[in-house]
N, C-alpha and C positions, 0 to 999 in steps of 0.2 A: 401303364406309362412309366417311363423310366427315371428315376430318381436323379440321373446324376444331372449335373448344370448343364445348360446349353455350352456348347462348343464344337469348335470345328474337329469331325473325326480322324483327320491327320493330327491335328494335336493333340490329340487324349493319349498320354501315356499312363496305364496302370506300373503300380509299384510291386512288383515282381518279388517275393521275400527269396526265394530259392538263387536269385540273384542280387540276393544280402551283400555289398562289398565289403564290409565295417566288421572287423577283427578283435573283438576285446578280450583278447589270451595273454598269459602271462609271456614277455618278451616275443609273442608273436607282431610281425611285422606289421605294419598298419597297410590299406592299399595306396596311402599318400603320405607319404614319410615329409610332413610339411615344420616349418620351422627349425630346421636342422642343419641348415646350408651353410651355417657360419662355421658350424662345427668342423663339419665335411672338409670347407676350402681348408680351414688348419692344418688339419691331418693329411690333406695332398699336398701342401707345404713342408712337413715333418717329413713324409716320405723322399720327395723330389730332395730336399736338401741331405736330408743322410744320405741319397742315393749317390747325392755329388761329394762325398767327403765332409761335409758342414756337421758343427756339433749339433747336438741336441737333444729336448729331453725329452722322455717319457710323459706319459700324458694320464692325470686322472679326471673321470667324470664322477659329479656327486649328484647327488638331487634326495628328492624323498620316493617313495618307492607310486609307481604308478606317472611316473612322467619321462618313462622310454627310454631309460640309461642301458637297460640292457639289447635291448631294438638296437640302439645306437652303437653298444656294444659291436654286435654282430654286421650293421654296416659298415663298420670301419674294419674289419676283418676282413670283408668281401674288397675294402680298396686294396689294402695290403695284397691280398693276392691276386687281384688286376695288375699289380706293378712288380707279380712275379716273386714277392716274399715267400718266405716258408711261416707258416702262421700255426698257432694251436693255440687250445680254450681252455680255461678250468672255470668252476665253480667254487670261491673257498666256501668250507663249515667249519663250523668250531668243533672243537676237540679233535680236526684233522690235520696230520702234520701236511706241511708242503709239497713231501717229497715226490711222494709217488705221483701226485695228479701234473705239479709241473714237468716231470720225468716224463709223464705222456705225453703230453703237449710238445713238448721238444721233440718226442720222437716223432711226432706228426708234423711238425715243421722240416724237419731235416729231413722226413721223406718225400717233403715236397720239391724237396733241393737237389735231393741225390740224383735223378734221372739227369740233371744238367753240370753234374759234376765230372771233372775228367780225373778223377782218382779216386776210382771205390775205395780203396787201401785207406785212403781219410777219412769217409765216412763211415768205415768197419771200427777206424779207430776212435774216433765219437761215440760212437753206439756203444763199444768198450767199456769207457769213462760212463756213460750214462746210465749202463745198466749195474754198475757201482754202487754210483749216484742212489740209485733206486733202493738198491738190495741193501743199502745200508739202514731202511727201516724196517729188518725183520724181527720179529720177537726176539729174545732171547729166553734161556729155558732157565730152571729154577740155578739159581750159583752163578747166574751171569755165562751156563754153558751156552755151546752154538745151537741154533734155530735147529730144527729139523727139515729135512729138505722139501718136504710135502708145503709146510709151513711160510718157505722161501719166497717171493712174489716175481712170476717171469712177466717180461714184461713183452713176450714175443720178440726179444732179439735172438738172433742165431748165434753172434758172436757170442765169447766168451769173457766175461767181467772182469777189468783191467786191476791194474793197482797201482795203489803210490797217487791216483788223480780222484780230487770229487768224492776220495772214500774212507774220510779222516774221522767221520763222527759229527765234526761240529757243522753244521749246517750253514752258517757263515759263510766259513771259509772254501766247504764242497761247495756251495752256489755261487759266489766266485769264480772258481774255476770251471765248473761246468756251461756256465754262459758263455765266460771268453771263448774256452772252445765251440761251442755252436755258432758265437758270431766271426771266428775265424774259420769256421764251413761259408757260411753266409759271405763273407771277404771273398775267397775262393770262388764262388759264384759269380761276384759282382752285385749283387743284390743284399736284402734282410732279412730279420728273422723279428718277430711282434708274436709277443705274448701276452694274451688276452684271459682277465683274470673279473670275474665277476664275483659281486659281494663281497669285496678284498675286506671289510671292515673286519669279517668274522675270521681273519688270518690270526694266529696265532702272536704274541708280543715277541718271540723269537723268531719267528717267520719271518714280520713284518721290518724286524731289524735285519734281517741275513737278506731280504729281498733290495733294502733300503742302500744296505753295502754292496751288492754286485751292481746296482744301477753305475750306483757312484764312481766302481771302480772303472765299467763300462764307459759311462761317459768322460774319463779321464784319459780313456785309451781311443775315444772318439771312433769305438766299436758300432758296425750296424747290426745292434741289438737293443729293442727299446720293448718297456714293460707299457702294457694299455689298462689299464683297471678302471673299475667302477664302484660305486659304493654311496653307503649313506652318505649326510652332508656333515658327520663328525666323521670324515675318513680321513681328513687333514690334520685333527687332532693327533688320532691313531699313528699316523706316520711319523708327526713331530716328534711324538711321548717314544717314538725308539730312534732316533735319529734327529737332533736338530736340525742338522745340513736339509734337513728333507723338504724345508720352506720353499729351498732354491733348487732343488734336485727336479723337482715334477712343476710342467704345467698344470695347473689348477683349472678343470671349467665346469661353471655351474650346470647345470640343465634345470630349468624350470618348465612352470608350465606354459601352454602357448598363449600368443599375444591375442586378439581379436582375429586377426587378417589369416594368420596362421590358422587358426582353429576351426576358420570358416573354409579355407581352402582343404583341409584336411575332410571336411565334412560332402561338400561341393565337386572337390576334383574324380574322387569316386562315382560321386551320383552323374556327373554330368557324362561319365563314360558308359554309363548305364542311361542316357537321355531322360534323366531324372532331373529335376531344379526342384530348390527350396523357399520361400516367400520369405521376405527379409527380416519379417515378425519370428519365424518358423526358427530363427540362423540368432537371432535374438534370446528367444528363450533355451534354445542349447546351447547356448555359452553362458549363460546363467544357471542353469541347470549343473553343465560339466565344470565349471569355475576354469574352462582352459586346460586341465589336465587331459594329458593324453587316452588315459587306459579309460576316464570318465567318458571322453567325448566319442573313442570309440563305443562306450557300453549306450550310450542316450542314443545314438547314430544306430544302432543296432536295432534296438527297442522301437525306435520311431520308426525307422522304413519297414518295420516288419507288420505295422498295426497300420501305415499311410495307404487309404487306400488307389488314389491316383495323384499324379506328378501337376502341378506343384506340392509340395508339402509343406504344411500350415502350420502355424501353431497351435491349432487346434489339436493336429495330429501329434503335437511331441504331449499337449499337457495329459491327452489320454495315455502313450505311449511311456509318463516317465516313472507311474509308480512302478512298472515293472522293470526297468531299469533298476529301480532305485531296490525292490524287493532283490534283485540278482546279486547287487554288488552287498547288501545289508549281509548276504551269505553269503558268496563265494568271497568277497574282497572284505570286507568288514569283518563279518563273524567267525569266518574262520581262524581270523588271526586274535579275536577277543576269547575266544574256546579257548587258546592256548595259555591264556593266565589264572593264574590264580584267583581264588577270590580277595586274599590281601593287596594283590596287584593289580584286581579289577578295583577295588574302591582306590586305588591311588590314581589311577587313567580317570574314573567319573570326577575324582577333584580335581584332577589336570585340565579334565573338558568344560566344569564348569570356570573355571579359574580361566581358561585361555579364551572364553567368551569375551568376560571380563577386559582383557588385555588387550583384547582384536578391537575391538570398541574403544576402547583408551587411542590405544596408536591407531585408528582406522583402517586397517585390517579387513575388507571384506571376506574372506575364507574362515574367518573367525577360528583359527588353531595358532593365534600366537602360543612363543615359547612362555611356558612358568617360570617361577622362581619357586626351585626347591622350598624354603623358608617358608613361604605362600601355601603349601599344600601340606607340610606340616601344620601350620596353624590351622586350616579350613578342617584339619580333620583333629583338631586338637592330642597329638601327638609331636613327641621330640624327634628332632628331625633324623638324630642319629640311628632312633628304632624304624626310620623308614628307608634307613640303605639300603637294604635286603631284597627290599620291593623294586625299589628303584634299580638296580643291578640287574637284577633281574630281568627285567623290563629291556634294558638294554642289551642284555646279553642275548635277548628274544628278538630284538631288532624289533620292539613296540614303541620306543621312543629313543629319542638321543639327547646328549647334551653338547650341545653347540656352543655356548658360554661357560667358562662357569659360576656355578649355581644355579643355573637353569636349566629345563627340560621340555621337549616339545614331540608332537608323533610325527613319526615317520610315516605315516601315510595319510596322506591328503584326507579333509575332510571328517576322519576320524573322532573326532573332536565334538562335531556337529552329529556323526552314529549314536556315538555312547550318551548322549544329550537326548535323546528318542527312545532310547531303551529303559525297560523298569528297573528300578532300584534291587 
């Protein structure tokens, strides 16, 4: 006799794993890119008005890591070049200069432009300046002599490397003139040019000032040329500490995680195109589970249709489905990034996690990661706060926490807080 419940055999839908729709990759696209439409209409506003001459500014997104800034990244790229911009991407690291990866980027924008261009001879003379731009950070040998040509970095242009533009040394001032000129390609077109910069936080303090200065001079010359970035939610700090103009230079938008309605349609809009539903209990405990973050509710959404075995899906199905979610992210999203510190720096995170309990409960907090105060986690480990720089520094220069106030400190990745709280001493 057959197990499963009475019901009518047009309505029995099995839950198919091979048609999984739920994507929990880093910056890979969700299949319902839900709660984002506020974002979206901005950025088709930003576009449409610089396309008519209107000023305006560059745009950054912050959030903590796992709530889709770089998803978001890459859809706002994709508008830009529906409306015909010439667009390119970098990735900053630390200890990387500027040059070379925005030099790419540029070249990949401008050869989105050039087939619509009615004077190659301008864009030969671009690429000129830019491959300048570029070769101005090649080594130099012992004495301050010239690089060796092996050494040199081509950048796959034909032409031959200008002078007197973009190739003075100082980074500033080359990135200055190197943008004017791409957005005076971009003028020539009739169209723009959006450079898309992910993890900006980990820009260099020279960077971040010579980037800060071409915006500014850009948007004084009411250029269509605008920077897109993303980054922690101390990216604002970062920009201020080399520019103060920089408050009023960039739009600011946060990205959190999703609301209820969002989280459930992100969960919902996929299954229901696979003739999948979920029972309201089932939509309940995965927004409890994922606390609304994006990269979580894709990892539970995963986990659970892969273990449900027919449509609706239950709550039954997510509470069996979520230790193994919960085992995935403990490694791939948790642990890998607790691997990466110290053990000095691991006992400064376990008093930041017990201490941010503490705080969440205080201010009610359900996610239970409020931010510390420095001072707070000196004393819980009965050390001077100033022997715990090092750690802390640390910490942030690994992108495990940030300081959003100061004297405070909190993690950058969701839930985090509540990981190292689970784990042995």
């Amino acid at each position: 006799m057959s197990s499963l419940p009475a019901r009518r055999p047009d309505t029995l839908r099995f839950v198919d794993p091979v048609r999984n729709p739920y994507a929990p990759g880093a910056g890979q696209r969700p299949p319902e890119l839900a709660g984002r439409g506020r974002e979206l209409d901005v950025f088709d506003v930003v576009l449409e008005r610089i396309a008519r001459g209107r000023p305006e500014r560059s745009l950054m997104l912050t959030g903590l890591r796992g709530v889709g800034k770089t998803v978001l990244l890459n859809t706002l790229r994709s508008q830009a070049i529906s409306h015909l911009w010439g667009t390119g991407k970098i990735e900053a690291r630390p200890e990387q200069s500027l040059r070379r990866p925005i030099a790419a980027a540029l070249h990949m924008a401008v050869r989105e432009l050039a087939p619509r261009h009615r004077a190659p001879d301008r864009i030969d003379a671009f690429l000129g300046v830019l491959k300048a731009f570029a070769q101005r950070t090649a080594p130099t040998g012992r004495g301050g002599a010239a690089p060796k040509l092996r050494d040199r970095w081509q950048p796959g242009i034909d032409v031959p490397a200008s002078s007197g533009r973009a190739d003075s040394g100082d980074i500033e001032i080359d990135l200055v003139e190197l943008l004017t000129d791409a957005a005076a390609v971009a003028t020539d077109v009739g169209t723009g040019v959006a450079i898309f910069i992910d993890e900006m936080q980990d820009l260099g303090a020279e960077d971040v000032s010579a980037l800060c200065a071409a915006c500014h001079e850009l948007s004084q010359l009411g250029a269509p040329l605008i920077v897109v970035g993303a980054g922690l939610p101390h990216l604002p700090a970062v920009l201020s500490a080399a520019k103060s103009y920089s408050e009023r230079l960039f739009r600011y938008q946060r990205i959190d995680r999703l609301d209820r309605i969002a989280a459930d349609q992100a969960l919902c809009a996929p299954a229901e195109r696979e003739e999948i539903e979920y029972e309201p209990k089932a939509l309940d405990l995965l927004y409890e589970k994922s606390g609304g973050y994006p990269y979580f509710v894709q990892a539970y959404g995963k986990a659970t249709w892969d273990h449900a075995p027919r449509s609706p899906i239950t709550a039954a199905d997510v509470r069996v489905a979520a230790p193994e979610a919960e085992a995935e992210l403990a490694v791939g999203f948790f642990g890998s990034r607790f691997e990466r510190a110290t053990p000095a720096e691991r006992e400064y995170m376990r008093a930041m996690a017990t201490l941010s309990l503490v705080e969440g409960e205080e201010n009610g907090r359900d996610d239970m990661d409020a931010a510390v105060p420095t001072a707070e986690i000196a004393r819980a480990l009965g050390r001077k706060p100033a022997s715990l720089s090092p750690a802390r520094d640390a910490l942030i220069k690994k992108g495990l926490i940030y300081s959003g106030e100061r004297g405070t400190v909190a993690f950058t990745v969701p839930h985090f807080g509540r990981y190292l709280r689970t784990q042995p001493a």
